[in-house]
N, C-alpha and C positions, 0 to 999 in steps of 0.2 A: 564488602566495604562497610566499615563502620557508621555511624550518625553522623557524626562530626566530620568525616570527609565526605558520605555525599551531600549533607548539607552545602559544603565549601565548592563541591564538583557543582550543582543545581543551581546556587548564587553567579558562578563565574559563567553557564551556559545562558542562566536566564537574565544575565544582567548583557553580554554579549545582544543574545537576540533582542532586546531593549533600545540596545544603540543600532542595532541595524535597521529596526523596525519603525524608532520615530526620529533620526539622527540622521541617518543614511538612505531614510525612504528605501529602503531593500531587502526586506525580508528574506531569510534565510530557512527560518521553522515554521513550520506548518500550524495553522492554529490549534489543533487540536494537542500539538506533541506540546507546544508551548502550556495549552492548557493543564496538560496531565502534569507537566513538569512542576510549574506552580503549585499545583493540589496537591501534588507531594511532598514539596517541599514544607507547604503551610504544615501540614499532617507531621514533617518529620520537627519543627520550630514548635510544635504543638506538646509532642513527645517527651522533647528533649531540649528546653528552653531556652540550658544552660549554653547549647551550640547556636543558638540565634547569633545573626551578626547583626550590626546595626544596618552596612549597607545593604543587608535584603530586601530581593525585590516585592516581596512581602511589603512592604514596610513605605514602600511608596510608588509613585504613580507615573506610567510612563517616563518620562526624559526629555530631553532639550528639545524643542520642536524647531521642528526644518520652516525656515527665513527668508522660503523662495516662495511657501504659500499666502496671501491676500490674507490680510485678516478680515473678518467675518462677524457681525452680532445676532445671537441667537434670539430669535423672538419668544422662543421655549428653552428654560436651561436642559443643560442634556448631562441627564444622570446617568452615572457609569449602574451597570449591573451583574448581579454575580453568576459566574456562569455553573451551569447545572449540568449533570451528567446520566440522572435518571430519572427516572417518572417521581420519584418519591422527592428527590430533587426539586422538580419543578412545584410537583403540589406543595410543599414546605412555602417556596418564595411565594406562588398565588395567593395563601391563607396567606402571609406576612402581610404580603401587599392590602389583601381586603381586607385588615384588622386596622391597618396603619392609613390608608388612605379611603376616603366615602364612594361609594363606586368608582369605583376604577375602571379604565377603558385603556385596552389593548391594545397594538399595533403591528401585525405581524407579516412579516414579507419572506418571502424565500430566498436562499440566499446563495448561487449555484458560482464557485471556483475550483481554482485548480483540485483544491481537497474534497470538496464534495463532487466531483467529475471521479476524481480518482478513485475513491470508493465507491463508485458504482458501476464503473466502465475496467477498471484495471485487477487484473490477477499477474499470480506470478509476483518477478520482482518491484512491477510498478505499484503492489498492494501501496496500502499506507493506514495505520487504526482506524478500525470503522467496519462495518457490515454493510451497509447498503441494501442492494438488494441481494447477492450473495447472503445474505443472514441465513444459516443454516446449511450451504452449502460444503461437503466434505472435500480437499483438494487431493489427489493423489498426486505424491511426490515421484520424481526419475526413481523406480527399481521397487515399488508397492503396487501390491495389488487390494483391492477390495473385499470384501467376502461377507456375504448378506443372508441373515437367517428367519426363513421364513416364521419359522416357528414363533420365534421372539421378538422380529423384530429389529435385531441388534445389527447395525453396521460396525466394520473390525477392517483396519486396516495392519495388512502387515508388509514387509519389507522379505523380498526375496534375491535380492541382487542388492551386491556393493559394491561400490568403484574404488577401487584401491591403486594406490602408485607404486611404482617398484621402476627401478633402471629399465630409460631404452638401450641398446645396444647398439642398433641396426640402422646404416647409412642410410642416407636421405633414399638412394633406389631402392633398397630393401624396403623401404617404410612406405612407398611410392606402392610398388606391389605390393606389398601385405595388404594395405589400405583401399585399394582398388576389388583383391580377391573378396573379402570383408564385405564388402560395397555390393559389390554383383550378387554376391552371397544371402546377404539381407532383400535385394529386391525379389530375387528369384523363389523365396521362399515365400514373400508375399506374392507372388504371381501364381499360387495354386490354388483353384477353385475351381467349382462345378459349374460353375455361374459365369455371366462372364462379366469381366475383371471393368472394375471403372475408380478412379482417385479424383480427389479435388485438390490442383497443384495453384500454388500461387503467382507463379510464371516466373520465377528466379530460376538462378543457376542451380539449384539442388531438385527443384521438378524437372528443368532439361535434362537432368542425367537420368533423372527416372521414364521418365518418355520415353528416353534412347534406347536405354536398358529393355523398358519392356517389349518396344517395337523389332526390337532385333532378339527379343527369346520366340515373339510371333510371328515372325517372318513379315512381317506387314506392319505399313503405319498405322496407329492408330487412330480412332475417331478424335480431337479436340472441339470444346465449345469456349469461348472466350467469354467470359460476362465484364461488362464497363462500369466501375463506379466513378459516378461524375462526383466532383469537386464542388 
């Protein structure tokens, strides 16, 4: 995509989230996507002047404020500020601040929503930009494996399986069996060991069939422990 369209693409998303954000009280984008979006866009207005629009969101500040809140007077004005994205970032604004203002005094609170939940609690597709505590951790995706050298050091992921589509053919019963053999197939291969055999099931329907499965390759029921997470 060229400058000039994503510029026009970033204008029409960040002027959206704008109105749903102080219009609509409804946020749609997440703070940080909102943030990167902005920064890019300044970066791409910066570049390439000549694609500046005048209604960028660059170029002013929030929007129509919602009519159902109490108006309010601040015994402190409240200065907007600029948001940072790395250490080199933040020391920039502290020396600005301490050059610009005679001691300066701080205020800092933590600050724990859906986005900061989600990067520290979700993987998978619930990710969302951010590290958390995950910072550093390698994911393996469906059909890779890992492979770790002592020597160097070096973790290497590679891909050894891919899922490809091609025509089914076969009636719903044909599919019924295949899918069944397949099933049996898979459990009974995990069920060989020297040791003996124990899973951690989450108690859906996809551990009852594994339960069943096993108890009847053992001839016996198996031991079950239940554990309760209270609410």
């Amino acid at each position: 995509m060229n400058p000039k369209d994503r510029i026009d693409e970033l204008t029409r998303i960040l002027t959206q989230a704008n109105y749903e954000y102080y219009v609509l009280d409804n946020p749609t984008m997440l703070d940080f996507e909102y943030d990167a979006a902005l920064r890019e866009l300044e970066e791409l207005e910066k570049a390439h002047p000549e694609y500046a629009r005048p209604d960028s969101p660059t170029r002013r500040v929030g929007g129509q404020a919602v009519n159902t809140f109490a108006q309010v007077t601040h015994p402190v004005p409240l200065m907007s500020l600029q948001d940072v994205f790395s250490m080199e970032e933040l020391n920039d604004f502290l020396l600005h601040t301490q050059e610009t203002v005679a001691s300066p005094e701080f205020s800092v609170e933590p600050k724990i929503d859906a986005n900061g939940l989600a990067q520290v609690m979700l993987l998978g597709p619930g990710r969302v930009p951010g590290s958390g505590v995950f910072c550093g951790v390698r994911e393996l995706l469906p059909g890779q494996c890992a492979e770790f050298d002592a020597n160097t050091g070096h973790l290497s992921l590679r891909r050894y399986w891919y899922l490809t589509d091609h025509e089914h053919p076969d009636d719903f019963t044909a599919t019924v069996r295949r899918l069944r053999e397949l099933l049996l197939d898979a459990i009974h291969r995990q069920l060989v060991a020297d040791v003996p055999v124990a899973s951690l099931l989450s108690g859906g329907l996809d551990s009852g069939i594994l339960a069943s499965v096993a108890d009847a390759a053992f001839a016996e029921a198996g031991k079950t422990l239940a554990a309760a997470c209270p609410r």
